[in-house]
DSSP file (Angstrom, degrees, kcal/mol; ACC not computed):
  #  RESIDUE AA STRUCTURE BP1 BP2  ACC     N-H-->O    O-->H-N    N-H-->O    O-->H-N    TCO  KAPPA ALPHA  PHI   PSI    X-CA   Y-CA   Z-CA
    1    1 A X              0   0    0      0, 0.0     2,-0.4     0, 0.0     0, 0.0   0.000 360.0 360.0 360.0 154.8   23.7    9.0   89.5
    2    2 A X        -     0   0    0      2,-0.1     2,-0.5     0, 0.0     0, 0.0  -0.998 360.0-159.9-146.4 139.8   21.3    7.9   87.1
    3    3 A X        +     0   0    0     -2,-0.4     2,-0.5     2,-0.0     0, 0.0  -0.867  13.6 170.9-135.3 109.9   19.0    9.8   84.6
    4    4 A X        -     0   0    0     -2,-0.5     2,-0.7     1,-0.0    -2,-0.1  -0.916  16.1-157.5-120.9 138.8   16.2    8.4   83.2
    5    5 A X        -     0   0    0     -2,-0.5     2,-0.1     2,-0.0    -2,-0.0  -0.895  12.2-157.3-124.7 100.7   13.4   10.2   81.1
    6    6 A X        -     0   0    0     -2,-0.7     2,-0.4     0, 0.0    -2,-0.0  -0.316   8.4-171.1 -57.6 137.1   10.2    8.6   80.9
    7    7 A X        -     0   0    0     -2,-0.1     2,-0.3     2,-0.1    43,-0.1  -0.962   8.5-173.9-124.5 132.9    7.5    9.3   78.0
    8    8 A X        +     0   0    0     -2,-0.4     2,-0.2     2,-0.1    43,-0.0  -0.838  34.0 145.2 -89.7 162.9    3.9    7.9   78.0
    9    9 A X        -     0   0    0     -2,-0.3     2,-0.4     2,-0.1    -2,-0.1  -0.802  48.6-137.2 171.2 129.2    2.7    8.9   74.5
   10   10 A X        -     0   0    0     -2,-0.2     2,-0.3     2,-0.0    -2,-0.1  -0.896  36.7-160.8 -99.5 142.7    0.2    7.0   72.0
   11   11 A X        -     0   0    0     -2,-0.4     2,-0.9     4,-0.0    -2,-0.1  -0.990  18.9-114.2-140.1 153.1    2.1    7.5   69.0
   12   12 A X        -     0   0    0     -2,-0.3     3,-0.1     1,-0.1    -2,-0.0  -0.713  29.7-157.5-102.6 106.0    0.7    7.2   65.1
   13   13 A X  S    S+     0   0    0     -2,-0.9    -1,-0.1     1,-0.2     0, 0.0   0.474  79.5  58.0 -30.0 -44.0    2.4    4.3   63.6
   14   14 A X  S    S+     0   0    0      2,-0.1    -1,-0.2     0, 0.0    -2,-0.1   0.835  80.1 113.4 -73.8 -49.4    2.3    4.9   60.1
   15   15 A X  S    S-     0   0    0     -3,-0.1    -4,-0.0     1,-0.1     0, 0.0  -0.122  78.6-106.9 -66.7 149.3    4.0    8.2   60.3
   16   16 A X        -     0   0    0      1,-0.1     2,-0.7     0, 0.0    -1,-0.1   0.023  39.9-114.4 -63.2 171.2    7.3    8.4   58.8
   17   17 A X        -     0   0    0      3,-0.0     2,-0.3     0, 0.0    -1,-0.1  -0.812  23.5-146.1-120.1 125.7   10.5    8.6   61.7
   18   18 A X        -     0   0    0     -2,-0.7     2,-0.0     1,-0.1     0, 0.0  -0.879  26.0-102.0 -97.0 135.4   12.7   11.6   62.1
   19   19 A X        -     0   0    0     -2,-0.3     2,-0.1     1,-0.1    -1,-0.1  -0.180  41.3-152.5 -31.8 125.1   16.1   11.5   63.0
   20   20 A X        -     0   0    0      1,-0.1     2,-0.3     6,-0.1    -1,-0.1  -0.286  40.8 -61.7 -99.2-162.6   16.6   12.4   66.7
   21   21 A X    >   -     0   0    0      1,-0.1     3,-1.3    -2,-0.1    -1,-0.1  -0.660  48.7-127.9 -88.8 147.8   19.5   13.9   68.3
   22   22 A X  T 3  S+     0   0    0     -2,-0.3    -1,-0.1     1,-0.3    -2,-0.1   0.731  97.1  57.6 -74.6 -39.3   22.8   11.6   68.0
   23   23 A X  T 3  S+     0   0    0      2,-0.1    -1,-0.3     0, 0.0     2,-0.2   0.243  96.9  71.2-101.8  27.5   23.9   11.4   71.9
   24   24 A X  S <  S-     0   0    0     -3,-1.3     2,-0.6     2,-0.0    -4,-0.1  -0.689  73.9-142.3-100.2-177.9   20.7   10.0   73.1
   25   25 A X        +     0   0    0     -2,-0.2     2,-0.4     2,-0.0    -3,-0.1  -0.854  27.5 172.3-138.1 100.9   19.5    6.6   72.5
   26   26 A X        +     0   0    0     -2,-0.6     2,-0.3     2,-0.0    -6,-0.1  -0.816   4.2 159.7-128.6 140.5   15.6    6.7   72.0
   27   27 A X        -     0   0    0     -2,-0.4     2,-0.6     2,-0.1    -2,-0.0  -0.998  31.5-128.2-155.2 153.8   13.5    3.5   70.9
   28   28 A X        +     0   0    0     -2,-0.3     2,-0.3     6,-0.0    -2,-0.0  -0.974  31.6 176.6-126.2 144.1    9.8    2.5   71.1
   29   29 A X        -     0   0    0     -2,-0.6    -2,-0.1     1,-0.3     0, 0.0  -0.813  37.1 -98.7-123.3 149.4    8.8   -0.7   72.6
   30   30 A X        -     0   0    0     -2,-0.3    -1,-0.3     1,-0.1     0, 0.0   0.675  45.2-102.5 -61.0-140.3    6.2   -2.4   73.3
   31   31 A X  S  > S+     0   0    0      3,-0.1     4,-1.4     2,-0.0     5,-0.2   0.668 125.5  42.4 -94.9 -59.5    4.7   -2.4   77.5
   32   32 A X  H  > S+     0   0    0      2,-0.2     4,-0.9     1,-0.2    -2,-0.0   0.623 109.8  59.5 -95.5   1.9    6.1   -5.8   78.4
   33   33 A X  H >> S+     0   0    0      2,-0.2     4,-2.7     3,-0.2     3,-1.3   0.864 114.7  46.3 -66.2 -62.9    9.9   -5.0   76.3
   34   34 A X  H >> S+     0   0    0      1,-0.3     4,-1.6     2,-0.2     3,-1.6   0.723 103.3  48.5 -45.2 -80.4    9.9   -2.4   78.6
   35   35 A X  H 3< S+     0   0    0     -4,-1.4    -1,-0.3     1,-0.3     3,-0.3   0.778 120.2  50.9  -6.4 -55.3    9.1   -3.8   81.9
   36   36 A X  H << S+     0   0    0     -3,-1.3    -1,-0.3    -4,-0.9    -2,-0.2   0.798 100.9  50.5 -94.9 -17.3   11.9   -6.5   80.8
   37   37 A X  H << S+     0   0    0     -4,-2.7    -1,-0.3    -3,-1.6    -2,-0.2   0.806  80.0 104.3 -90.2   0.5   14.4   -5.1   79.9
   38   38 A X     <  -     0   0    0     -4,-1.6     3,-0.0    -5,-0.4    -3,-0.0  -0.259  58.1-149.1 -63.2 151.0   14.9   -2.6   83.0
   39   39 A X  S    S+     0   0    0      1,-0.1     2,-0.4     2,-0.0    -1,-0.1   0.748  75.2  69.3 -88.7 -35.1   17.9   -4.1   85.3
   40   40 A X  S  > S-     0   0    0      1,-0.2     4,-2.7     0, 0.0     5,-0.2  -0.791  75.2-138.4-132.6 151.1   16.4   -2.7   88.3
   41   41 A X  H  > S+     0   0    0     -2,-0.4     4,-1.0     1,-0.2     5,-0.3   0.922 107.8  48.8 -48.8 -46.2   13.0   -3.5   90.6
   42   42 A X  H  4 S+     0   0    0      1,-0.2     4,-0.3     2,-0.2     3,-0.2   0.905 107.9  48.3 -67.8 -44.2   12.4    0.2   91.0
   43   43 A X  H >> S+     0   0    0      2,-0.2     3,-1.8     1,-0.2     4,-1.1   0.988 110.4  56.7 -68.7 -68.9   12.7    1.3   87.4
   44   44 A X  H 3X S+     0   0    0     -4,-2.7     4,-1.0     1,-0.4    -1,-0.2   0.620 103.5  52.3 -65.3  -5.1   10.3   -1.6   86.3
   45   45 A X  H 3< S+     0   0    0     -4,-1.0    -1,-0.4    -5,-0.2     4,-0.3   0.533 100.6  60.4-109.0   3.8    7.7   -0.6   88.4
   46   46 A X  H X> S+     0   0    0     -3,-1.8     4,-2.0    -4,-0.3     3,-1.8   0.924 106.4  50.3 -54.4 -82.4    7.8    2.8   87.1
   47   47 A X  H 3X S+     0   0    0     -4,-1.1     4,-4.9     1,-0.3     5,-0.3   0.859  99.6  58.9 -16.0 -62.2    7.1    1.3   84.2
   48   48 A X  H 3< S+     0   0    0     -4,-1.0     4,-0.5    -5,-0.3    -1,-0.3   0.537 113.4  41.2 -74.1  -3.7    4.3   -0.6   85.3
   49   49 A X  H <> S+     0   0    0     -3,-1.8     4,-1.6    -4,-0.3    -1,-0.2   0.745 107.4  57.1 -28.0 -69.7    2.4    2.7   86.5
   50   50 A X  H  X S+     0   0    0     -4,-2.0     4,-1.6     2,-0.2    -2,-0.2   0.817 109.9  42.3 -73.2 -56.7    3.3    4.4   83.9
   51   51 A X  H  X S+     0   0    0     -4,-4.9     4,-0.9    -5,-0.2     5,-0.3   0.969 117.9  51.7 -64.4 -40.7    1.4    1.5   81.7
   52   52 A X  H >> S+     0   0    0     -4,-0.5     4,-2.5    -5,-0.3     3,-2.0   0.963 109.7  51.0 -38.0 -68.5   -1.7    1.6   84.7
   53   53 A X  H >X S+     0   0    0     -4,-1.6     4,-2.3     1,-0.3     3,-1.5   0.975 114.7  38.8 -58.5 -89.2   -1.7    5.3   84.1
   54   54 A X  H 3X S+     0   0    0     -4,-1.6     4,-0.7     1,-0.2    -1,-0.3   0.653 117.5  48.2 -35.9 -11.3   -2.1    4.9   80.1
   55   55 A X  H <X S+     0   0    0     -3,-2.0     4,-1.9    -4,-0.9    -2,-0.2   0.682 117.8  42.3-106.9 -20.8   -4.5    1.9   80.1
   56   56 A X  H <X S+     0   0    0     -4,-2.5     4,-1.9    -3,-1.5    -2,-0.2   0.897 113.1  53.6 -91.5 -34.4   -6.8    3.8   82.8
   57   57 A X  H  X S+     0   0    0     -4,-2.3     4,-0.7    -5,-0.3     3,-0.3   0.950 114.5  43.5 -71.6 -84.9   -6.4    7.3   80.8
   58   58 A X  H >X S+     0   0    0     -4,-0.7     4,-1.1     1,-0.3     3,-0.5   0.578 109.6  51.5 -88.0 -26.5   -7.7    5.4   77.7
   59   59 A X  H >X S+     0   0    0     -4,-1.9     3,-1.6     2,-0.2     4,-0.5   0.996 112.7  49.2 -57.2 -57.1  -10.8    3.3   79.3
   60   60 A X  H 3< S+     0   0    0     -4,-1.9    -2,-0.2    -3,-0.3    -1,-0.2   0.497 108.9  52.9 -75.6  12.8  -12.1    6.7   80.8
   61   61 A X  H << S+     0   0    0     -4,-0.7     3,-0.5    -3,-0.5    -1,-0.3   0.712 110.5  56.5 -88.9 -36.0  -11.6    8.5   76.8
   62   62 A X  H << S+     0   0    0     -3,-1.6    -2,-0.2    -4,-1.1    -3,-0.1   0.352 101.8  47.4 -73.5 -17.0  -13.8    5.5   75.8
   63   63 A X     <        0   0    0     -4,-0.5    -1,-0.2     1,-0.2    -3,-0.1   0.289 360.0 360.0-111.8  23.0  -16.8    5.9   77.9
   64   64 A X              0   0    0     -3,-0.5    -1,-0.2     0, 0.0    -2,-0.1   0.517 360.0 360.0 -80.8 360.0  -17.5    9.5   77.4
């Protein structure tokens, strides 16, 4: 079994980076890191959704 937890999340750059909890493994990456490094078709189109979903949530914040 495999358990993966997905974030979309605009995240403020600048701010300083808090130690997370030790037995996970958390990084942020760009759109296309992601999308390349998943091993499997399913997972990367997850991904690719998940980026649809964030680029279409931020056009319709932009034409209000």
């Amino acid at each position: 079994m495999k358990v993966i937890w997905w974030y979309i999340a605009a995240i403020d750059e600048v701010a300083e980076v808090e130690n997370g909890e030790t037995q996970f493994g958390a990084r942020l990456v760009s759109f296309s890191e992601a999308t390349d490094m998943l091993t499997f078709e399913q997972d990367r189109e997850i991904v690719r959704k998940a980026i649809d979903i964030f680029e279409g949530s931020q056009e319709s914040t932009t034409t209000i």
